[in-house]
N, C-alpha and C positions, 0 to 999 in steps of 0.2 A: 373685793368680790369681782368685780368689773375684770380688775387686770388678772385673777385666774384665770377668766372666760377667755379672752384674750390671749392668754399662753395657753392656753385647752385648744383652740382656735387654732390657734399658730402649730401645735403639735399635730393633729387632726390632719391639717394643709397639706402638714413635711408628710406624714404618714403616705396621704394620698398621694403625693406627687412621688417618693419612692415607688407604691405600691402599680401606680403607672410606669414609670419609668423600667422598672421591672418585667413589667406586661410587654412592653416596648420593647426592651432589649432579647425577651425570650421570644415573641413574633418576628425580629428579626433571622433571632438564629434560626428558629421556624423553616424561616424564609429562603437561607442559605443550606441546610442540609433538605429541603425541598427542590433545589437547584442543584446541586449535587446529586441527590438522588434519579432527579429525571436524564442528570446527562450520564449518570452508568448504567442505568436501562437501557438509553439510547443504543450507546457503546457494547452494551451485550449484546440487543439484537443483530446488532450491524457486524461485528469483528469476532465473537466467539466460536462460530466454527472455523473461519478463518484462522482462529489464531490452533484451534484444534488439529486443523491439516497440517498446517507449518510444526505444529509439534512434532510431528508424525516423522519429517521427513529431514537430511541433513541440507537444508537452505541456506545461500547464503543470506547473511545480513535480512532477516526475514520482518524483525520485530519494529525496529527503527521506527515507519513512518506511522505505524499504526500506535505505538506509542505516543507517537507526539500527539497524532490527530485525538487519541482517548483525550490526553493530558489536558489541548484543548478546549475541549465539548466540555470534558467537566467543569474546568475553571469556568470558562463559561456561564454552563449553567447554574455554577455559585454563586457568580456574580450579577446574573439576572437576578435570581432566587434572592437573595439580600436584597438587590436594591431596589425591586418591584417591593418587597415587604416594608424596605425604608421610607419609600413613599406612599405605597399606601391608597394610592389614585388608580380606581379598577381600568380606567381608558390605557393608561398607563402600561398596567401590564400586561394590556393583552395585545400592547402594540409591540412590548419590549419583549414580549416570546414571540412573537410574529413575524418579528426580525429574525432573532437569536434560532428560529426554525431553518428559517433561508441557509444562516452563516452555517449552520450544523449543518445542510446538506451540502455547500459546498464545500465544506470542510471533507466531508464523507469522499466526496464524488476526484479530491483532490488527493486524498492519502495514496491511492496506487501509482498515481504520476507524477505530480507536481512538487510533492511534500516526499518523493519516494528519490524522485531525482533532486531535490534542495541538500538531502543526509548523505546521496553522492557525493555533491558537489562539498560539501565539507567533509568527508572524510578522503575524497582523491582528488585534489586543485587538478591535476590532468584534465578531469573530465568537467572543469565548471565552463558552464554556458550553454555544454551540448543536450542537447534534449534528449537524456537518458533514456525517457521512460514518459513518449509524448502525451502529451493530453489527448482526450477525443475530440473529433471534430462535431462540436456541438457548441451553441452559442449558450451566454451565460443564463436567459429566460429559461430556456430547453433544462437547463439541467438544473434550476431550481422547482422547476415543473416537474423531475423529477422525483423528487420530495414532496410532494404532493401532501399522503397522506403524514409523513411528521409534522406539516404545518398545519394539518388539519387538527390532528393530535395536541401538539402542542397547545394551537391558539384554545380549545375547547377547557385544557386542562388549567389556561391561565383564568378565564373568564370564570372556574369555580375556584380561581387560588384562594380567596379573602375567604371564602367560607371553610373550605379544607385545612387550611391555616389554625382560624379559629376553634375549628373543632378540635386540632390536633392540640390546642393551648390548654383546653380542658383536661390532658392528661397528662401534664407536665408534673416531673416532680416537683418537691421543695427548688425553693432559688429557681424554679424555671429548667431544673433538670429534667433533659430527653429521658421518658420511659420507654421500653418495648411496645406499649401500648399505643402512645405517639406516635412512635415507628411504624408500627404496624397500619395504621390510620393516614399516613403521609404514601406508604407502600403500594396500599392497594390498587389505585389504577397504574401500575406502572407495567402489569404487562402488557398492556395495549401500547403502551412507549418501545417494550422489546420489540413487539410484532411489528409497529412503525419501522422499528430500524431494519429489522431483518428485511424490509419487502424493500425498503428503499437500497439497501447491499447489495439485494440480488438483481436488482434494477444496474448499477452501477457494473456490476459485472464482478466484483472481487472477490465472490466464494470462486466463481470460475476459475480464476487463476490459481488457487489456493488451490484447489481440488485438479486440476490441471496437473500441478507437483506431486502432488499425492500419486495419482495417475499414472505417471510416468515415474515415481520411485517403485510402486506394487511391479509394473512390468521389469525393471531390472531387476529388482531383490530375484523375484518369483523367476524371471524368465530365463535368466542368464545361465542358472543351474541346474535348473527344470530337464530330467532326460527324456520325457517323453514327446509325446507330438501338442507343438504350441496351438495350433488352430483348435483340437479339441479343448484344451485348457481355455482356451479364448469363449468357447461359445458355454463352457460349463462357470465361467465366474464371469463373463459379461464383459470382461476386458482384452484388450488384443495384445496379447501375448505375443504373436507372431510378429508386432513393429519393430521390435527388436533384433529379429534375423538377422537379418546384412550386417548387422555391428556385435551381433554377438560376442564374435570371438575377441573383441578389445577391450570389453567391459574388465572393470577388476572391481575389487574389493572395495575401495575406499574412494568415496567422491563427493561432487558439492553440485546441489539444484540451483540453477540462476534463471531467474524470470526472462524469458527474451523477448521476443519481438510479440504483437497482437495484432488483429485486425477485426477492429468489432463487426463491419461495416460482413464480412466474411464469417464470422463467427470461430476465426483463427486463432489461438496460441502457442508460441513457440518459447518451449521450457529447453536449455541447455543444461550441459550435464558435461564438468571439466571432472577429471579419473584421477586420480593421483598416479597412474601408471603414464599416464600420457595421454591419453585417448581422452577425446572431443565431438561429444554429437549432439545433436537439435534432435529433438522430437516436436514432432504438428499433431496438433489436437485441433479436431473440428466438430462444432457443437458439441461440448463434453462428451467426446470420443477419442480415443490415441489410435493414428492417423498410421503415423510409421514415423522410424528414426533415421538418421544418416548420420553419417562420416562428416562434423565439421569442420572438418581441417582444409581441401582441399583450394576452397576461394582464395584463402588467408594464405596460404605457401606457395602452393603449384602456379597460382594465378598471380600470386606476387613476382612471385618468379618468374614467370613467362613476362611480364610486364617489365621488368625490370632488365632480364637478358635480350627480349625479343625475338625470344622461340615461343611458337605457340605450343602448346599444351598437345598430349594427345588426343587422337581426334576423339576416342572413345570414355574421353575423359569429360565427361557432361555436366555443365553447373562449375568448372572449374576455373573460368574466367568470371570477374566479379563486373560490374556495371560499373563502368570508370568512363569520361568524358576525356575527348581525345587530346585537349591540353595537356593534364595531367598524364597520360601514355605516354606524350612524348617524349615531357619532362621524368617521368622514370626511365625511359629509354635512355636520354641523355646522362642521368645519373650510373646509368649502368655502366658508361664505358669505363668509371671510375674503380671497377668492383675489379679484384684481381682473379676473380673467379666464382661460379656459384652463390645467389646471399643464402646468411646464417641467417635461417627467419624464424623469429622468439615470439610468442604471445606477450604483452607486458602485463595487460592489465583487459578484464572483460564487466561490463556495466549494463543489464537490457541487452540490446541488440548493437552497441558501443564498443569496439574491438579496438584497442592498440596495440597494432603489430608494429615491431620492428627489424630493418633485414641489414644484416650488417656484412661487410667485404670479410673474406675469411683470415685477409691482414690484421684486419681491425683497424683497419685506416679510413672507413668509410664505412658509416649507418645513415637508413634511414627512416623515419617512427612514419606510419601512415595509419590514416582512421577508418574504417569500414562503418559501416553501422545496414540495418536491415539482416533481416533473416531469407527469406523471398522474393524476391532475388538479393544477394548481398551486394552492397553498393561500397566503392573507393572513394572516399571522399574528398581527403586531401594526404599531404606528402609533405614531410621536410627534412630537409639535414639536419640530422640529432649532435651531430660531433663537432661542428662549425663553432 
């Protein structure tokens, strides 16, 4: 009788301790699609219309950083989401989303420059090192001050996780299976998580850019074909039609939107815009408004060339010479005598505000690759013999 009880006892134990361990392993997962979940909230508020403008428009390479920065946050917050639930200590996780809030803003505040210019540097070695697509000048507090209210969000939503957890265990299926019901229970504060993200986006500045492209793709589709008068069209849909005049007649058919230069400090962007016909121009947006567009070809050739031959440019040729330091002048000047005539000057490659041109002798016995970077004023940066 004894040794039933005993093995009753012992059964009893095992039951329990599965019966736990179960509870256990279902709070965890809990835990992890609760960290998951809060970091695609995030992610929507902060990148969904962004990613809706770049739909809109032919961009280059548009999707890249924002991908990675999504792919981040979430893992991320699965990994908070798990391991606050593994341990289970409320100090705990409300210090580990209180972090994990900070890294998600700087992760945010990094997609359009840091993480923008990293997918550069691995898809073109030319351009590794060069500051594609700078940061802002902002110190690293400033811009998790930024973020403000996701770490207010966040730490709030960590300090109810044990009990939102719990509750959502309640409606688990059999084995701990996620119902709708769970779901829907783990869901509900997360639109306050989109609103977090949205406010901290727009803080950062990156629907601007987005919507910048936009911007400037509506003025060409619309403008270029448009036979009536641009300025009324301008003040009848709110957009300036008319920045596009002077270059009208180069526009074609088929082209590609490249993020260029900014100036937050100014509330500047400069969207470029390479033709498949050949044609090259910058358009300036100020305060989400399109400014006017230009001819960007003439720094990059005319001023290459005057640099290089040491004739100066026409005098009514404005903006045609680039910001170059007179080392570097003179050393293209000496390069020149090498040129048999005229340089062949080729775009190779454009990145931001990141230009390699190269001008080569019309023998072909002589190139040389030189780097521009800036929109406002365009600046030469350096120079080498490519053929050597």
């Amino acid at each position: 009788m004894a040794a039933a009880r005993t093995m009753n006892g012992r059964i009893e134990s095992s039951l329990r301790k599965d019966e736990e361990d179960q509870r256990a392993r279902s709070y965890r997962r809990l835990g992890l699609l609760n960290g998951l979940l809060i970091g695609l909230a995030l992610v929507l508020g902060v990148w969904v219309q962004q990613i809706v403008n770049l739909a809109a428009v032919p961009a280059a390479a548009s999707y890249g950083s924002i991908l990675l920065a999504v792919g981040l946050i979430v893992a991320l917050g699965g990994i908070i989401g798990w391991g606050t639930a593994s341990i289970g200590r409320g100090w705990v996780t409300t210090l580990a989303w209180m972090v994990g809030s900070m890294v998600f803003t700087l992760l945010i505040s990094f997609q359009s420059n840091r993480l923008r210019t990293f997918l550069v540097w691995l898809s073109d070695r030319r351009f590794w090192g060069r500051l594609v697509y700078p940061p802002p000048d902002a110190r690293l507090g400033g811009l998790i001050l930024a973020g403000f209210f996701i770490i207010l969000v966040l730490t709030f939503l960590a300090i109810l996780q044990d009990y939102r957890l719990e509750n959502g265990q309640q409606y688990l299926g059999r084995k701990g299976r996620i119902t709708a019901s769970a779901l829907i229970r783990l869901s509900l504060p997360l639109p306050i998580v989109v609103i977090a993200g949205l406010v901290t986006g727009n803080a950062f500045g990156g629907a601007n850019s987005t919507l910048a492209m936009k911007m400037v793709y509506e003025a060409i589709e619309i403008g270029r074909t448009y036979e009536g008068d641009l300025n009324e069209l301008s003040l009848e849909r709110g957009i300036n039609y008319s920045a596009i005049r002077g270059v009208r007649e180069q526009l074609g058919d088929g082209y590609t939107l490249i993020m260029g230069d900014s100036d937050p400090m100014m509330l500047t962007t400069y969207v470029v815009v390479h033709f498949d016909n050949g044609a090259w121009i910058t358009c300036r947006i100020i305060a989400d408004q399109l400014s006017f567009c230009y001819d960007a070809w003439p720094p990059y050739t005319i001023g290459l060339s005057s640099l290089i031959s040491g004739d100066p440019p026409d005098e009514d040729c404005h903006g045609c010479l680039p910001v170059v330091d007179d080392e570097l002048a003179q050393w293209l000047q000496q390069q020149g005598q090498r040129f048999s005539g005229p340089p062949v000057i080729t775009r190779l490659a454009q990145h931001g505000s990141q230009v390699l041109m190269q001008a080569e002798s019309p023998d072909g016995a002589m190139a040389i690759d030189c780097w521009f970077e800036g929109a406002s004023p365009v600046r030469l940066v350096s120079c080498s013999v490519s053929n050597e």
